[in-house]
N, C-alpha and C positions, 0 to 999 in steps of 0.2 A: 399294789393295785392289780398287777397282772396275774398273783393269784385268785381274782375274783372272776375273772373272764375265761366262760369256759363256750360261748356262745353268742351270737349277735348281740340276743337279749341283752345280756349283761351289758356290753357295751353300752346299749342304748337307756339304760338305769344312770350312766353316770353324765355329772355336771363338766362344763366345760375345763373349768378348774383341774378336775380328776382324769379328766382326758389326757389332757397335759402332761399331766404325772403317769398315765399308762403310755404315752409315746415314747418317754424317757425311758421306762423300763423295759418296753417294745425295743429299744434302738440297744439299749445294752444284753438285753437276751439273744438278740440277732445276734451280736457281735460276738458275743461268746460262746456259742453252736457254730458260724463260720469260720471261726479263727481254730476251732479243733477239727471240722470234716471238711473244713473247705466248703463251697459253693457261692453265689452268687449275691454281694455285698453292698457296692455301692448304690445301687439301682432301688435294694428295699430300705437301707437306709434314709435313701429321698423321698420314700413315698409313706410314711409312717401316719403322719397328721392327714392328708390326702384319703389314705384306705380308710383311716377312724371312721374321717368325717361323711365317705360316703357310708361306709356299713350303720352311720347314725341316722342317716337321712333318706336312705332306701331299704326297700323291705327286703330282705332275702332269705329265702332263694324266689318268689317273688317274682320280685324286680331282678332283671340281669345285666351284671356286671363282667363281661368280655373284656380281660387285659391282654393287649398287646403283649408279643413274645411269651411272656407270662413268668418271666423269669423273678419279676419283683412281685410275686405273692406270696413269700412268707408272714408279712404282716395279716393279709385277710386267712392264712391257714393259721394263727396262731387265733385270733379271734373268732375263729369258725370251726374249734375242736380240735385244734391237731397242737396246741402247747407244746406235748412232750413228746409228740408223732417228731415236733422236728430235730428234736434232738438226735433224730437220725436218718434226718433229709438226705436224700441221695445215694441210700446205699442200699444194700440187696434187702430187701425183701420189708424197707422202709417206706415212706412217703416219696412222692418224687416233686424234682426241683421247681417243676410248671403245674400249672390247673388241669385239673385230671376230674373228668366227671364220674369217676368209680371211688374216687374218695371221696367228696360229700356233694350235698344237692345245691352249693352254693356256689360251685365250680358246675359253671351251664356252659361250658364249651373249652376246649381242650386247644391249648395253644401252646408253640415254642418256636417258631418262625415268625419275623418281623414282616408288619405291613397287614397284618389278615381280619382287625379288630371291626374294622368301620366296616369290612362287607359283613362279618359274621352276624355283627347287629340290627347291621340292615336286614338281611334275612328273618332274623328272630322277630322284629317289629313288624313288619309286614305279615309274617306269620299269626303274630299276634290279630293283628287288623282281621285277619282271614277268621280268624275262629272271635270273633269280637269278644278280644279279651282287654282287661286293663291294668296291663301295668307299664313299670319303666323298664327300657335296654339303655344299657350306659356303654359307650367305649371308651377304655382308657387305653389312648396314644402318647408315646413318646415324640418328641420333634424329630430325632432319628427316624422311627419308621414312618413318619410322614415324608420320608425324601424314597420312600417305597412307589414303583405303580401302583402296586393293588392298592395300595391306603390312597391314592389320587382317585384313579377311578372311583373308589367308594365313595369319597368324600363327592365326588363331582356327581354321583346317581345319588345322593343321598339328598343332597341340597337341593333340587331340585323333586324332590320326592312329595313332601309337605306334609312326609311321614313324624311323628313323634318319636323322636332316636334325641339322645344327647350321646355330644361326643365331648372326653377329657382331654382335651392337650395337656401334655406333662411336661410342660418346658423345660429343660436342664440341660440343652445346651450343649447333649452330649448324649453319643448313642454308645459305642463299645468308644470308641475314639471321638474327638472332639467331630463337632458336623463340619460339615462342609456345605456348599451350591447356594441357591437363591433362595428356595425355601429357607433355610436358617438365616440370611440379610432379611427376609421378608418379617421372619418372626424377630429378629435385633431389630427391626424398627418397631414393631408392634409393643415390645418389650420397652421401649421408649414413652407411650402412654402410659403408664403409670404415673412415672416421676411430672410428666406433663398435669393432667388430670388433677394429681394431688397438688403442683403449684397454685392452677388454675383455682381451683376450689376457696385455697386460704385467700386467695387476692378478691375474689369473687365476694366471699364470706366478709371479707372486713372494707371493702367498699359499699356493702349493706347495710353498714354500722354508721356511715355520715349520715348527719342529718339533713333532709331536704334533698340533697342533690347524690346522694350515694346511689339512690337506685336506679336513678335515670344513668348514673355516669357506668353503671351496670352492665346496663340494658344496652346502652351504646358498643361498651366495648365490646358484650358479647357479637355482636353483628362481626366486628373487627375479629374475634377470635375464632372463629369459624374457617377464614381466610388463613390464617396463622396459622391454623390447627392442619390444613391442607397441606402445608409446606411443611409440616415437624412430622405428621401420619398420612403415610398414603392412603385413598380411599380403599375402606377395608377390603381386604378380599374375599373373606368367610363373608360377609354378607351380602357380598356383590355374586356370588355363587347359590344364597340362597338359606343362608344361615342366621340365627339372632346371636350376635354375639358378645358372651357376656367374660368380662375382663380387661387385663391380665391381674389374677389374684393373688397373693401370697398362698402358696403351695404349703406354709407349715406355722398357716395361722388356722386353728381348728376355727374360730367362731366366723370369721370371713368365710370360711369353705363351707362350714355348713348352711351358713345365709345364702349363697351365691347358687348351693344346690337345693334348696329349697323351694327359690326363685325358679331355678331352671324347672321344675315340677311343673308352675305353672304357666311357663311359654308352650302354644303349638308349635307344633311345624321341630324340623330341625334345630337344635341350639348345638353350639361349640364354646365351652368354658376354657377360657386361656390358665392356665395353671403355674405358674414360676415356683420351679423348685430346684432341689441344691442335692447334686449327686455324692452322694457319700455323708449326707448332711448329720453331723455330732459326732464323725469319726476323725480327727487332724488328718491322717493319713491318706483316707479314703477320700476326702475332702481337693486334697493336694493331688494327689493322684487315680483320679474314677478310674483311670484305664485302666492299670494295675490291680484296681479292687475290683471291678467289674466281675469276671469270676478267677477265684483268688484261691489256692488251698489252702492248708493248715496254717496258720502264720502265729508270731508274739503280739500279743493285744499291744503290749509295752513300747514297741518297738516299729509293729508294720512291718515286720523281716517274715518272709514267708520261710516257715520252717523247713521245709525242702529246698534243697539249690536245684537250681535249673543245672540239666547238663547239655552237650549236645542235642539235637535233636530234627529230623528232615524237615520242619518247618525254618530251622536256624542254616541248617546244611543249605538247603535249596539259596536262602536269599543272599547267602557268603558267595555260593557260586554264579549268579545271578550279576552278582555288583563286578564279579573278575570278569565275565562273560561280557558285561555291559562296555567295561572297560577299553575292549578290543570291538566293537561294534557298536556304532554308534546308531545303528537302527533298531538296537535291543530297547523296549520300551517294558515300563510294568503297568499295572493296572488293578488296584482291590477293590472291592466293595465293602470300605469303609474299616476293611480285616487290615489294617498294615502289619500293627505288631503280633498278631496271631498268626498268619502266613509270611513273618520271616521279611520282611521290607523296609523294615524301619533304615538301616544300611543304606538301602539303594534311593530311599526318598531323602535322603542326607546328601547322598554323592551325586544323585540324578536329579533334580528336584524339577528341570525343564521336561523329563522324560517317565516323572509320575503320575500318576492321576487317579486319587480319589473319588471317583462316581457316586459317593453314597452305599446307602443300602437296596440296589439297584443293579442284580446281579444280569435281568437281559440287558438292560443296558451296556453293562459294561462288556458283553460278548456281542452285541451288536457293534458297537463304538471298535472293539478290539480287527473285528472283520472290516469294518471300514479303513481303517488303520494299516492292515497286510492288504489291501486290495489298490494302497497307496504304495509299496515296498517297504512298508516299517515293519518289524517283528515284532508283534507284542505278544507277552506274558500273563499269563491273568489266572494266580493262583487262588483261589476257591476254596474253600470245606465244602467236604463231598455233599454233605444234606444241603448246603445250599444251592450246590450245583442243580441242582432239581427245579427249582426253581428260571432256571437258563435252559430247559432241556429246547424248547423250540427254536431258539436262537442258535442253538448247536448246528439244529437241525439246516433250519432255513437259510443261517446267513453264514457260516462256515461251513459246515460239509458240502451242502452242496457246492456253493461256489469251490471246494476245495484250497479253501483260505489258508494260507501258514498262521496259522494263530495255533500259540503254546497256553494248551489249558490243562493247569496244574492242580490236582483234585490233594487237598490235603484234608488229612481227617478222614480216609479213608480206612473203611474196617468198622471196627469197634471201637468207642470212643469212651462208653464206660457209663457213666453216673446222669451225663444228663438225659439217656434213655432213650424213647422210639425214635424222638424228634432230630434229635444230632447221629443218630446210628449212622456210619456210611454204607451201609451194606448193599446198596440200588445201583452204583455208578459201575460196576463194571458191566451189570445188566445193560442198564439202560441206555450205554456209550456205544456198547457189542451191536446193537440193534440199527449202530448209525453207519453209512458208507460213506467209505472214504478215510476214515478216520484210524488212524496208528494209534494204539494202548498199548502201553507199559507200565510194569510197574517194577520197580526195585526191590531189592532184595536185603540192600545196606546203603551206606549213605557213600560209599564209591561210587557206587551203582547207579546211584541218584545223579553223580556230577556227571557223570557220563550219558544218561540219558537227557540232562538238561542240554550238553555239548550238542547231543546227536540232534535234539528237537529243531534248535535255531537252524540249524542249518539244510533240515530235510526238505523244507519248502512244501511242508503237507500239514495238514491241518493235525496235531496229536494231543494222546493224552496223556498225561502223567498220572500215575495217585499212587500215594502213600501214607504212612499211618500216622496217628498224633503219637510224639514219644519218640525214644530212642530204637537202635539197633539191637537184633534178638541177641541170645545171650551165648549163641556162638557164631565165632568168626567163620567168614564163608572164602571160599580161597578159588576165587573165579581163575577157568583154565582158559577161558575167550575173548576174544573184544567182541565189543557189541557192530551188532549186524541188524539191520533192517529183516524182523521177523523170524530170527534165527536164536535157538534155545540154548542153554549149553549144560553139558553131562557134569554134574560137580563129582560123581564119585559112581563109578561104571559096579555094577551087579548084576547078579542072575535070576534070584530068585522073587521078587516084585519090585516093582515099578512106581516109586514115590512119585510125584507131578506135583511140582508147587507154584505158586505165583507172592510175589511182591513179598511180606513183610513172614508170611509161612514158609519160606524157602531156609531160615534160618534153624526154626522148627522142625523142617526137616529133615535135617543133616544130624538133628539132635536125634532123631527117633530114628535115623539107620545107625549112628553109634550105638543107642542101648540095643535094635536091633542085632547088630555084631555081636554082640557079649550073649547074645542068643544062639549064636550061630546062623542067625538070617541075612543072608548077601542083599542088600536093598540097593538097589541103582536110585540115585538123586537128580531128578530134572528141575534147571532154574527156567520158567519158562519164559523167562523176561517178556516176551512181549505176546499178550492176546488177540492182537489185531496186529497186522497177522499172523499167521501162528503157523509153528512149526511142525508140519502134519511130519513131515518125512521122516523126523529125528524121534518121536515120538512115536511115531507106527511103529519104528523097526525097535524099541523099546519094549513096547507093547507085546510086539509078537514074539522077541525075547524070553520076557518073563511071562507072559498071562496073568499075572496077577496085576492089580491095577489101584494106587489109590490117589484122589486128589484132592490137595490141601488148597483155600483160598480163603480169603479174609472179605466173607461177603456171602451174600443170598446165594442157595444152591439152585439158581431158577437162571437159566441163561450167563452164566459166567464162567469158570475154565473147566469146573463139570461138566456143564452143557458140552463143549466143545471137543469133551476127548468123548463121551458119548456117542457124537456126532461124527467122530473120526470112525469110531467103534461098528458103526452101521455104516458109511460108507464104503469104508475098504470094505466089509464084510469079514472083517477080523472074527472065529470061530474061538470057542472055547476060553473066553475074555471071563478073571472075576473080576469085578468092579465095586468100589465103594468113594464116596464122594466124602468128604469131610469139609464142611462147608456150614452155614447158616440157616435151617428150615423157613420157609415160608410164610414169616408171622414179624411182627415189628416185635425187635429184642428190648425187653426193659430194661431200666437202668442197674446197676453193679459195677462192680469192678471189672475188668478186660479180663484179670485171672477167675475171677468166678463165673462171670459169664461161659467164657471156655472150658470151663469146669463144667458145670450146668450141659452143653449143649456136645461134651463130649468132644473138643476141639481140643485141647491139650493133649499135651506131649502124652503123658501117662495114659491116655485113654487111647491113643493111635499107638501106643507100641500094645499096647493089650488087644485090638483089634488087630495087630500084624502077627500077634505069633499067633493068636488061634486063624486065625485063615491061613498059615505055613503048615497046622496042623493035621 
């Protein structure tokens, strides 16, 4: 069946029956293009009958379809021309993992951050209204990024709009990790009408069947169930906000979904379709474990054993040190946004379970909550992936810098991240942290480095920053000659003839390009410049004016981060006779690829900085 679909059309040629049979096929093609390139698994597994039945029942491109995160759109890219596009999802110069409106016209808006679906739609509908046009905007949300602000906010101007928007709840129970907060009790009780509803119905149904007195004894009880039905469902809140709401459905019964969207066609105003589905749903594995599958690399279809082992790694390093740190200080508190096992916590929410906390997918929150927290003398932690740090950048601002809060924020995922592209790049946080005062940046170099700088944080009583990259340590050993010092850099390996400057996970790099340098005969001096904020102008000037030659390595935007700053050294002393070159990230969001081709590409590997050092020695 799934060779007949090369198009919406096609989809919408077949009978419900053949649907059926294309889900099935749908759920084992997925399975078997993620279990070789790796990507994003249990999420499009759940939504397989779901995407059918809306691509059966909306017109597209048309009608527009905004999926949150956007991560489970492989089903609607296999149904909307990319089949064999995804057989090589996520890698250089293939299809990319989220909705991208440069690959087709059924991808009407470009997403890969949680929470953003219900404004985007809003937008588009209104839009719509403006230019009197007719069609449908659909959002499909997860219950995870429903525990988002922007998805509250939207939800809350939306319902009150009396705009024609439909919104999808994708019920499952589960976002990267299981949910957490009131929003998810709110939807466990909702999730309770169902099995109500359906009792209700047969009792209803077969006291209609007495004769004479069935339907008054009916009519009676209905009055009674009403009351009843107060105590089992709280008065709804989607509709007390402004919404018609229809549900909860079965999320992987095609002819329910298509009915219920149908339906929804013809309500005005706002509707919210409650959706129950099953994350990893027809995979045992995925099933058993979403979080693990969530995104998954290469693994055995057979088995679920993902064919790479994990080894070390500064998300594992930081939370080991984290739990021995916590151990001896009982004011060390953690704090994720909903990231446990991705930011290295799983550990410490086992040993500390009084001094964790879960927030959701609710990243200012949880740096507002963390500054309330250090402004009571607790120390909290709150380790982050850089791209979503972006999302917290006001709360930086507002309620830890300024106040000058000890709060430890831990950027991981910083740099380059690889495959899932613009949206996960870290390449913005050492910009946009540089731009904050008050605030101490560091970044390590290895995962020593890292226990060290975690040691220094707690105890600095300043508000700072960590980041480091996703992965292990580079691939040589760095053999630090200093302890770490508030702001102070240190020589890994003293020369005369230029002046390498590294920062965090390129300092390893570095050391690599003045050995092939040596066998050149080029004396390269190596700076670890461990910390950005603030920075070691002194030790570096007199390097600088040293050598005159100048290069700097960083794992990030060349727009304001350790470029910027030896620049800036550059013109103030009035350092004369300076060459310089930045090796860095240009100014544009990096697609997805591997870390090594990326770097290859953009001229950041090793091999392309020793080829730029001997022609400028030249």
């Amino acid at each position: 069946m799934i060779e007949q679909i090369n198009t919406v059309e096609d989809l919408k040629k077949l009978n419900i029956k053949e649907k059926e049979v294309l889900a099935n096929e749908i759920r084992k093609y997925i399975l078997e293009v993620v279990s070789k390139n790796g990507g994003h698994l249990a999420s499009n597994l759940g939504v397989v009958e779901l995407t059918i039945a809306l691509e059966s029942v909306f017109e597209l491109p048309k009608d527009k379809i905004i999926w949150d995160v956007g991560h489970q759109t492989y089903v609607h890219k296999i149904i909307n021309g990319r089949k064999e596009a995804l057989k090589n999802i996520r890698t250089l110069g293939g299809i990319a993992g989220f909705p991208k409106t440069n690959e087709s016209d059924t991808d009407c808006f470009n997403t890969g951050h949680s929470s953003t679906s219900i404004s985007a739609a809003l937008g588009m509908a209104r839009a719509r209204d403006i230019k009197n046009e007719d069609n449908s905007v659909v959002a499909v949300i997860g219950d995870g990024a429903l525990t988002g602000g922007e998805a509250l906010e939207a939800l809350n101007d939306a319902g009150t709009s009396k705009t024609n928007i439909k919104v999808i709840l994708n019920d499952n129970e589960m976002s990267i990790e299981k949910n957490i907060g009131g929003m998810n009790r709110f939807l466990g009780k909702l999730r309770t009408k169902r099995s109500y509803t359906k009792s209700n119905s047969s009792i209803k149904n077969g006291m209609n069947k007495i004769p004479l007195i069935g339907k008054p004894m009916a009519n009676g009880i209905g009055k009674i169930k009403k009351s009843i039905k107060q105590l089992i469902i709280p008065k709804m809140f989607f509709e007390d906000i402004g919404y018609t709401y229809l549900g909860p459905v079965d999320g992987h019964n095609i002819e329910q979904l298509e009915d219920v969207l149908k339906l929804s066609k013809k309500v005005l105003g706002p509707v919210l379709i409650h959706v129950i589905t099953k994350k990893g749903k027809g995979y045992k594995y995925a099933e058993e474990n979403p979080d693990k599958f969530h995104a998954v690399g290469p693994f055995n279809i057979e088995t679920g054993e993902v064919t790479k082992k994990k080894k070390d790694n500064y998300s594992s390093i930081f939370g080991d040190k984290l739990v021995q740190l916590a151990r001896k200080n009982d004011k060390i508190v953690a704090i994720t946004a909903s990231m446990t096992e991705g930011t290295g916590l799983k550990k410490f929410k086992k040993e500390f379970p009084n001094r964790f906390f879960d927030v959701g997918i609710a990243e200012q929150h949880a740096i507002t909550m963390a500054a309330g927290m250090a402004k009571e003398g607790i120390i909290p932690v709150v380790p982050i992936y850089s791209s979503f740090y972006q999302r917290a950048f006001d709360q930086v601002i507002h309620d830890v810098a300024i106040q000058n809060l000890p709060v430890v924020m831990c950027v991981d995922r910083a740099g380059l991240v690889g495959q899932d592209g613009e949206t996960h790049q870290g390449m913005l946080d050492m910009s946009f942290f540089r731009l904050i005062p008050n605030l101490t940046i560091m970044a390590p170099s290895d995962f020593e480095e890292l226990e060290k700088m975690l040691e220094f944080a707690v105890k600095l009583n300043k508000p700072v920053v960590i980041r480091y990259p996703r992965g292990g340590e580079g691939n040589t050993k760095i053999s630090h000659v200093t302890d770490l010092k508030l702001g102070k850099a240190e020589i890994l390996k003293e020369g005369k003839d230029i002046s390498i400057i590294a920062i965090g996970k390129e300092v390893s790099k570095a050391c690599e390009v003045a050995e092939k340098l040596a066998e050149k005969g080029i004396d390269a001096e190596v700076i670890n410049t461990r910390f950005l904020k603030p920075f070691d102008k002194e030790l570096i000037t007199k390097s600088i004016e040293k050598t005159k030659n100048v290069i700097t390595m960083e794992d990030g935007t060349i727009i304001d981060g350790l470029s910027t700053a030896i620049k800036e050294l550059i013109v103030d002393n009035g350092l004369q006779n300076i060459r310089f070159k930045s090796f860095a990230y240009p100014d544009e969001f990096i697609k997805h690829g591997t870390v090594e081709e990326l770097q290859k590409i953009y001229g950041n590997d090793v091999e392309s900085i020793v080829s730029f050092c001997i022609n400028y020695n030249n």
